[in-house]
N, C-alpha and C positions, 0 to 999 in steps of 0.2 A: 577148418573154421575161418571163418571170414569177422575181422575185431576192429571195431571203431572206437578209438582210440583218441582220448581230449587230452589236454595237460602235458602233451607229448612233449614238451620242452624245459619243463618243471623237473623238479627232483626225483619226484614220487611216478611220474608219467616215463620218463628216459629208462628208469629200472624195469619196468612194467614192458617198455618197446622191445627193451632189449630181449628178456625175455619171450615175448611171441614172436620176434626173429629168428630165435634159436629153438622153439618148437617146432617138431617136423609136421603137428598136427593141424600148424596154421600158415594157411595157403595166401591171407595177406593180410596186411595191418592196414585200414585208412583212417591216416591222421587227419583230423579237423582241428583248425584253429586259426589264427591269426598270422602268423610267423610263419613263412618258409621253414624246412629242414635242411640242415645240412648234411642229415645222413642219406644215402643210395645204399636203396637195398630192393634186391629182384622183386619183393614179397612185400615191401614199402609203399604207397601210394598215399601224394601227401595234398588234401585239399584245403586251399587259404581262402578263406572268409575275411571280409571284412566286417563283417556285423554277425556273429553270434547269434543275434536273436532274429534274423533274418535267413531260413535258410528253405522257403519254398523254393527254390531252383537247385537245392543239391541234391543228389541222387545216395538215396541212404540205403538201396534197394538192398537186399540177399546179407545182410548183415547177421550175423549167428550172436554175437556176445559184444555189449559196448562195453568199455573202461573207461569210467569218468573221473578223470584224475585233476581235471581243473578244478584250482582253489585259489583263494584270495584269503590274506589277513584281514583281523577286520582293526587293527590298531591301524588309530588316524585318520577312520576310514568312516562317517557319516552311516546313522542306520538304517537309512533306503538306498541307499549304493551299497550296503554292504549286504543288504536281503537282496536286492535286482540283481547282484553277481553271485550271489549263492544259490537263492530258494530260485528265482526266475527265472534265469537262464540254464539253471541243472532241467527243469521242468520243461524249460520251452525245447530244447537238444531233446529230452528224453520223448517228449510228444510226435517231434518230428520223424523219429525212428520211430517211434511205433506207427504211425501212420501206412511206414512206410516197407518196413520189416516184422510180421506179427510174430506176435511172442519170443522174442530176444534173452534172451539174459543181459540185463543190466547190475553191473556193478559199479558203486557210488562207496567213493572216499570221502569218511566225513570226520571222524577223529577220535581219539579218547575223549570221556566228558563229554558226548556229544548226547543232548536230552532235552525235549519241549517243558519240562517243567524244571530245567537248571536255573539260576536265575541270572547266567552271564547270557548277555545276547545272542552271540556267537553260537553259543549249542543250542538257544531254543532255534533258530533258524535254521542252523543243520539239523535236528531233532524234526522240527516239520518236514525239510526237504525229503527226509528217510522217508518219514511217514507217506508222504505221497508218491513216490516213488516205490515203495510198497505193493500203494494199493493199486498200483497203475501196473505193474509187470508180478505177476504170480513168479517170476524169476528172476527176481529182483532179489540183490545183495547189498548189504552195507558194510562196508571194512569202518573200523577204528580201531587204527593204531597209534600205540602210543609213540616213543623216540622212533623216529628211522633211519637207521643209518644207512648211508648211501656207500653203493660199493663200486666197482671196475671202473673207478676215475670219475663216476660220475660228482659234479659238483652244485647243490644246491644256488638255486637264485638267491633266497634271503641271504643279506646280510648279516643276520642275526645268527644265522642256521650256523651262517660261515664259521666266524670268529668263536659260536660256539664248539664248535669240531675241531679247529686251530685248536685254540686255548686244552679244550679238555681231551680232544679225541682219542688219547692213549687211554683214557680209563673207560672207552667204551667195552675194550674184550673183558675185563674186570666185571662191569655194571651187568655183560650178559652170563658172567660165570653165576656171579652173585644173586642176579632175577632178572631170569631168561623169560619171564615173563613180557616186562617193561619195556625189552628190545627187539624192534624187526631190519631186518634187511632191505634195499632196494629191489634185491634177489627174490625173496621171501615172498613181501605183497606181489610181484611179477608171476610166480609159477603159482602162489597158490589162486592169483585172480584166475587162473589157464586150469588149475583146478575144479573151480566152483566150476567153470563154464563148464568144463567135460560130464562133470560127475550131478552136479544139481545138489547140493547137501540139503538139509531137513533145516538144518539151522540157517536164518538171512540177515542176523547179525553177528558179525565177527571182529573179534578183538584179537589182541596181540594173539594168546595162546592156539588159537582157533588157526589163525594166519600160519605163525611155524608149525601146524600140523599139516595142515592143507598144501603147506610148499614142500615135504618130506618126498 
């Protein structure tokens, strides 16, 4: 398989790389984004943009499965900058591959709580994202997951994420003895994204429970 890979530098994206590195089943990863990588890897190939929403001159050809792992908070964050980096640009990346790759599997991380009829901003706008994303790939998935806990050194950007993991992260193996529901791995969303691509499930949205079955 051949996996276009967004968010590659994010918490949720590094889990995700790592694992289709180490599937014998995928022949390369092409990273899109803004940032250089600092990893080298034979099966690696890493292309920087500078505009996101500009990508008539990238070659998205022979692509098998995207992972769209780019995300934004939206605390702080004005509510047309925070729909134009969620719903627009998820949409405008997803259009260009299909343009350019037909019928893909796309996978889109959007979250627990994630619904058009919530009444926090945040999930109506990931809740539409889904929706059209949807209706745009017959192989189209959505993950939401709740906690994630990051594993093999990786270490999240937020801030928040941090000090949250500092502060509490010894009662994470507790919280998943307790409800194994509640908690996924960086491991977890990684093999079971590598999952869905292989196998195609019936189900296109998936939560915590769905996630650790699908990475088994």
């Amino acid at each position: 398989m051949r996996i276009l890979l967004t968010g590659t530098t994010g918490m949720v994206g590094q889990g995700v790389l790592r694992e289709c590195l180490l599937a014998p089943d995928v022949s390369e990863v092409v990273s899109l984004g803004r940032s250089p990588l600092g990893d080298h890897h034979d099966k690696l190939r890493s292309i920087v943009v500078t505009d996101l929403f500009d990508l008539g001159n990238i070659d998205l050809s022979g692509i098998d499965a995207c992972f769209f792992c780019l995300g934004v908070s939206s605390v702080g964050m004005s509510a047309d900058t925070y729909e134009r980096l969620t719903h627009d640009l998820t949409l405008g990346v997803a259009d260009a591959l299909a343009a350019q790759s037909p019928d893909p599997t796309f996978i889109y991380v959007s979250g627990a709580g994630t619904s058009e009829t919530s009444r926090q901003r945040w999930a109506q706008v990931k809740g539409r994202t889904e929706r059209e994303l949807l209706e745009r790939f017959p192989k189209g998935y959505m993950f939401r997951p709740g906690f994630i806990q990051p594993l093999h050194g990786i270490r999240p950007r937020s801030r928040f994420y941090r000090i949250m993991l500092t502060a509490g992260g010894w009662l994470i193996p507790i919280f998943r003895r307790l409800a194994p529901s509640q908690v996924v791995t960086t491991e977890e969303v990684g093999r079971a994204m590598l999952q869905v691509a292989r196998s195609g499930p019936s189900k296109h949205i998936l939560d915590n429970p769905d996630i650790t079955a699908l990475a088994k």
